[in-house]
C-alpha positions as CSV (number, residue, x, y, z in Angstrom):
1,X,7.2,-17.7,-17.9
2,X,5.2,-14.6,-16.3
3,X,5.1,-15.2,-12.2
4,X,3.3,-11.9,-11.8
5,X,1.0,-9.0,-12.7
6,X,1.1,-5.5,-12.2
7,X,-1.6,-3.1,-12.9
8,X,-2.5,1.1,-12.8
9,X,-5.4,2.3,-10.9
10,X,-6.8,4.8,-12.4
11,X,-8.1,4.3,-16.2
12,X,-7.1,0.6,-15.6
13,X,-9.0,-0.9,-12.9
14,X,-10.6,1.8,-12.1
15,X,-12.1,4.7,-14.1
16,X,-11.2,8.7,-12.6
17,X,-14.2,10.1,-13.7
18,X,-14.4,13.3,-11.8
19,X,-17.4,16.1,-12.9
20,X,-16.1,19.6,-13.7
21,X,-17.2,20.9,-9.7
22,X,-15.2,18.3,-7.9
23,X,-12.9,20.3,-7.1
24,X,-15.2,22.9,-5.3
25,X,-17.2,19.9,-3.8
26,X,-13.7,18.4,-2.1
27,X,-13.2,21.9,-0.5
28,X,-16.3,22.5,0.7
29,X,-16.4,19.4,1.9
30,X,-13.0,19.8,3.7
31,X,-13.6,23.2,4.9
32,X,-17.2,21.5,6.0
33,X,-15.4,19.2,8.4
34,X,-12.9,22.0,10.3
35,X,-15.8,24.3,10.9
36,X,-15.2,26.9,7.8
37,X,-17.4,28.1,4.6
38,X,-16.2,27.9,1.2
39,X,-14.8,30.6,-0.1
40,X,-15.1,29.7,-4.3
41,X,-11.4,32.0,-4.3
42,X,-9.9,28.6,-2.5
43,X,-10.6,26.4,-5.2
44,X,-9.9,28.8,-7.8
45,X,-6.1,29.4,-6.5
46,X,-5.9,25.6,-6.0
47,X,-6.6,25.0,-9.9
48,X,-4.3,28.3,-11.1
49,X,-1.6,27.4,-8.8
50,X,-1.7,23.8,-7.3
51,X,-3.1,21.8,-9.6
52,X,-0.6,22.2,-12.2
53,X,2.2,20.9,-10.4
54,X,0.7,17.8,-9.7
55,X,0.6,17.1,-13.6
56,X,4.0,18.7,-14.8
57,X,5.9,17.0,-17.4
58,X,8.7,15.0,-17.0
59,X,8.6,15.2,-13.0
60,X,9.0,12.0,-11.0
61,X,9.3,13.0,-7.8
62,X,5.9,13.2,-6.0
63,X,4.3,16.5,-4.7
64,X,3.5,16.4,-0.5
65,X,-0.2,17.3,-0.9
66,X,-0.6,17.5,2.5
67,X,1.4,19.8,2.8
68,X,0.5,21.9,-0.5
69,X,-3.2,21.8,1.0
70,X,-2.1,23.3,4.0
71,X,0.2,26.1,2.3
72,X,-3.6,26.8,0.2
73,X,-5.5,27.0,3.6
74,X,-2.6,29.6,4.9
75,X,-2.7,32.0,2.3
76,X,-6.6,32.7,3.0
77,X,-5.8,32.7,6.8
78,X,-6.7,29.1,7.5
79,X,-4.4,27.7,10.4
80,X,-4.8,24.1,10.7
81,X,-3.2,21.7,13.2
82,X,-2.7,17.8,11.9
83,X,-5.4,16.6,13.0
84,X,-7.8,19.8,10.9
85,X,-5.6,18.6,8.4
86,X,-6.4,15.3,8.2
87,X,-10.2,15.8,8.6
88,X,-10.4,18.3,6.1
89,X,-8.3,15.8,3.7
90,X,-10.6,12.6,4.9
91,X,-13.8,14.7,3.8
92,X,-12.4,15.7,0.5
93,X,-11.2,12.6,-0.6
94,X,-14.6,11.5,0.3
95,X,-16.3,14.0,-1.7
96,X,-14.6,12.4,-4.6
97,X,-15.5,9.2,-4.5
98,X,-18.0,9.2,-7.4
99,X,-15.1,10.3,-9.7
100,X,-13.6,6.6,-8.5
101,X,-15.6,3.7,-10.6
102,X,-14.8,0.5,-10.5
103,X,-14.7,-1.5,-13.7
104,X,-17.8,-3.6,-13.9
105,X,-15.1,-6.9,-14.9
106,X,-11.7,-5.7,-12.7
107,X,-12.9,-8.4,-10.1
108,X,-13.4,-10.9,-12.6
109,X,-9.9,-10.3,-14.1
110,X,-7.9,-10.3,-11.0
111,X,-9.7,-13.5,-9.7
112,X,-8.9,-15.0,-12.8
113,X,-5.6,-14.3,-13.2
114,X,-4.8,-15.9,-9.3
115,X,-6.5,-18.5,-10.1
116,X,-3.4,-19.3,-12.9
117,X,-0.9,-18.9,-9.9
118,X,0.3,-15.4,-11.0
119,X,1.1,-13.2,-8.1
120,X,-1.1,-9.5,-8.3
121,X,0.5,-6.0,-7.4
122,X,-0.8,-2.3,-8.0
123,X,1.6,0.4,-9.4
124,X,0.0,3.8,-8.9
125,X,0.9,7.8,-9.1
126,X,-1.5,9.3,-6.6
127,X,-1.1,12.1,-4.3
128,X,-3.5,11.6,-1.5
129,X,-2.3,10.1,1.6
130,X,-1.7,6.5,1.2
131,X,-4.2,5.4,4.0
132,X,-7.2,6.7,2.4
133,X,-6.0,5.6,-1.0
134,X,-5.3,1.9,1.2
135,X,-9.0,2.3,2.2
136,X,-10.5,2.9,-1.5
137,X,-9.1,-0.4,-2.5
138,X,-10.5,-1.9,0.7
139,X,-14.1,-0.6,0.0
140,X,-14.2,-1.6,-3.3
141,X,-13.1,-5.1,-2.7
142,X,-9.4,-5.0,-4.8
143,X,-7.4,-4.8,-2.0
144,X,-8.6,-8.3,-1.2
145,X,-7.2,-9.8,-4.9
146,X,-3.6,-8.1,-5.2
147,X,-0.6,-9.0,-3.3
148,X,0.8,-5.3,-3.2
149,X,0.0,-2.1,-3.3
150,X,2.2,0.7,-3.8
151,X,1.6,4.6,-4.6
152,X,3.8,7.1,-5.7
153,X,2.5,9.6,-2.5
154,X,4.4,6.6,-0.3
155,X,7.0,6.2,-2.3
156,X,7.6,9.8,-3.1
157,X,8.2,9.3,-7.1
158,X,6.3,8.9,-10.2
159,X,6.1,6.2,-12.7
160,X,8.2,6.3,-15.0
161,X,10.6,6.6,-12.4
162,X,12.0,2.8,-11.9
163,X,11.9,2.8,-8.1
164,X,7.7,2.6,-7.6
165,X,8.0,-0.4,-10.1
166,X,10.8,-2.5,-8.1
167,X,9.4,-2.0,-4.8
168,X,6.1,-3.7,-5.9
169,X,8.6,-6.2,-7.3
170,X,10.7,-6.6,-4.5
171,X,7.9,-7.3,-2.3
172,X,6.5,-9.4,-5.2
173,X,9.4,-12.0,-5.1
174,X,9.4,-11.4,-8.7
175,X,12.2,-10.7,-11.0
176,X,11.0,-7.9,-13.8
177,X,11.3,-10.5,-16.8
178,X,8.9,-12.5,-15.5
179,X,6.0,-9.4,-14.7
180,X,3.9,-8.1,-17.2
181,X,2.5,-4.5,-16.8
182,X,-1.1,-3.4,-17.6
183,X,-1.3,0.2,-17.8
184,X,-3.4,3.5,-20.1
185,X,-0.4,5.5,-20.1
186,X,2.3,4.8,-22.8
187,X,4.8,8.0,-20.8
188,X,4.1,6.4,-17.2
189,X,3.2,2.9,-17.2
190,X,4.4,1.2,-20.5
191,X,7.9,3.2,-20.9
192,X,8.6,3.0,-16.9
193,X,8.3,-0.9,-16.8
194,X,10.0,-1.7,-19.8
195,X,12.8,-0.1,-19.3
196,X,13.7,-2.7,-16.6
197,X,12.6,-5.4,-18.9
198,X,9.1,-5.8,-17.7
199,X,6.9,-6.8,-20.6
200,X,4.0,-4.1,-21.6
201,X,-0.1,-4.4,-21.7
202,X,-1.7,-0.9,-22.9
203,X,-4.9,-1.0,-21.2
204,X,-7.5,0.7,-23.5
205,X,-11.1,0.1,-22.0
206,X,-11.3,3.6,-20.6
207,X,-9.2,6.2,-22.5
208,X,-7.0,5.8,-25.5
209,X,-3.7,7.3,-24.9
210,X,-2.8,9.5,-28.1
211,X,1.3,8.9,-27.9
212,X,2.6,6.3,-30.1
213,X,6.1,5.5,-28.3
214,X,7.2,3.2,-27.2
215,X,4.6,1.1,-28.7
216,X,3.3,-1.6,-25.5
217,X,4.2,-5.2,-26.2
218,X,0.0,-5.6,-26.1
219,X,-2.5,-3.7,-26.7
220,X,-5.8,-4.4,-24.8
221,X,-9.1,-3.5,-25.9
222,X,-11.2,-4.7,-22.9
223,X,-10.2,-5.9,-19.4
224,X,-10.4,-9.6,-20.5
225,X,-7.9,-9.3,-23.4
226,X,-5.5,-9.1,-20.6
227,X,-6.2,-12.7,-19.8
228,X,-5.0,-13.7,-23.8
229,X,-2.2,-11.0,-23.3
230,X,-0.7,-13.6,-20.3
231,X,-1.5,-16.6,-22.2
232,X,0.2,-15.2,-25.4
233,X,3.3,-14.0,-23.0
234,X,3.7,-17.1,-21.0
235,X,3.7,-19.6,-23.3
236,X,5.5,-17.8,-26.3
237,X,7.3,-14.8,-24.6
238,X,6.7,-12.6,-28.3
239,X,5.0,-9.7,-28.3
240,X,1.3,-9.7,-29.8
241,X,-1.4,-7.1,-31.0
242,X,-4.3,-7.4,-29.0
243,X,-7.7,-6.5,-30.7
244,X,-10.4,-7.9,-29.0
245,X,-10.6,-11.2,-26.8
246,X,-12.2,-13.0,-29.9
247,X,-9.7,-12.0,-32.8
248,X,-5.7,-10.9,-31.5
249,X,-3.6,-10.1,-34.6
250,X,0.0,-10.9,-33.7
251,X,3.0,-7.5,-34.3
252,X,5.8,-8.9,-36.0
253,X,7.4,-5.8,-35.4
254,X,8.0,-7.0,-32.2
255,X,9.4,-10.0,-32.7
């Protein structure tokens, strides 16, 4: 019997849509709010030398982005003191919110699933400071329906790493057999959770993650499948194919 649910951010509940200046727009925007111009060689050392460590393969433990932001700013002669620090990373982030859209149906779905009793957490790899990432949950009215929240810039490792997923547990009350995990990314979200046992939703409203392994114990189509994905898993614990909420077509491979 499922007791909880545990869900991505981004391409989950929430679509990253960022445009292809949004990086220049966050630093200007940052450098806006300490009283300095943009200089476009900023955002063009960020993306040759920042940016790709943030998505490197196979690394679990979280980059400080603070602190990478302010190593950027030194190298063009930019001193800042916390506090620049944090206004310059309060202005970005809010520079990017357009990239951050809510799901027209993720309030629907979290509603729906409290109303069955199932306790609601939020497993997330993010880098920006976990009060303003707090805060974008706040404002768009999810931090109200979960239960917990946790981010890998807070818990300083990635998913697949096992830790991010049994603090959110731990808080939870909730043993991993009895959580289901709804996530895009077969590497982060569906590997990480099953292998402490957790069973596996592939969330596929927003992108369609190209690897294949491990397959997810469902594969969701829209956020509402998700609702038939618990059904399916609390009253028969087998694995299913989702394919849309009107017509599921059951794995027995999984069986």
């Amino acid at each position: 019997m499922l007791e909880a649910v545990l869900f991505d951010w981004g391409d989950t509940l929430m679509r990253w849509a960022p445009e292809p200046e949004f990086l220049e727009d966050g630093h200007r925007a940052g450098l806006a709010a300490i009283g300095r111009d943009i200089d476009p060689a900023i955002t063009a050392r960020f993306r040759d030398v920042y940016l790709p460590k943030f998505f490197a393969a196979g690394v679990v433990e979280e980059v400080e982005y603070p602190g990478e932001v302010r190593a950027l700013l030194g190298e063009f002669g930019i001193e800042v003191n916390d506090d620049e620090l944090l206004r310059f990373l309060e202005a970005e982030h809010a520079a990017w919110a357009p990239a951050r859209q809510l799901a027209a149906t993720t309030h629907a779905l979290l509603e729906s699933l409290r109303e069955r009793g199932l306790k609601l957490g939020l497993v997330s790899n993010a880098i920006d400071p976990p009060g303003l990432l707090h805060r974008d949950l706040e404002q768009l009215g999810v931090a109200q329906r979960l239960d917990v929240a946790v981010f890998s810039s807070e818990v300083g490792r990635r998913k697949p790493d096992p830790s991010i997923f049994e603090l959110a547990l731990t808080q939870l009350g909730v043993v991993p057999e009895r959580a289901l995990m709804v996530g895009d990314s077969v590497a982060n979200d569906i590997a990480g959770a099953r292998a402490l046992g957790m069973a596996t939703c592939q969330a596929l409203w927003f992108v369609a993650d190209g690897q294949e392994e491990p397959e997810a114990d469902f594969r969701a189509f829209t956020q509402m499948d998700v609702l038939t994905a618990v059904s399916r898993a609390s009253k028969t614990g087998k694995s299913q194919v989702l394919r849309s909420a009107t017509n599921v077509t059951h794995n027995p491979a999984h069986e």
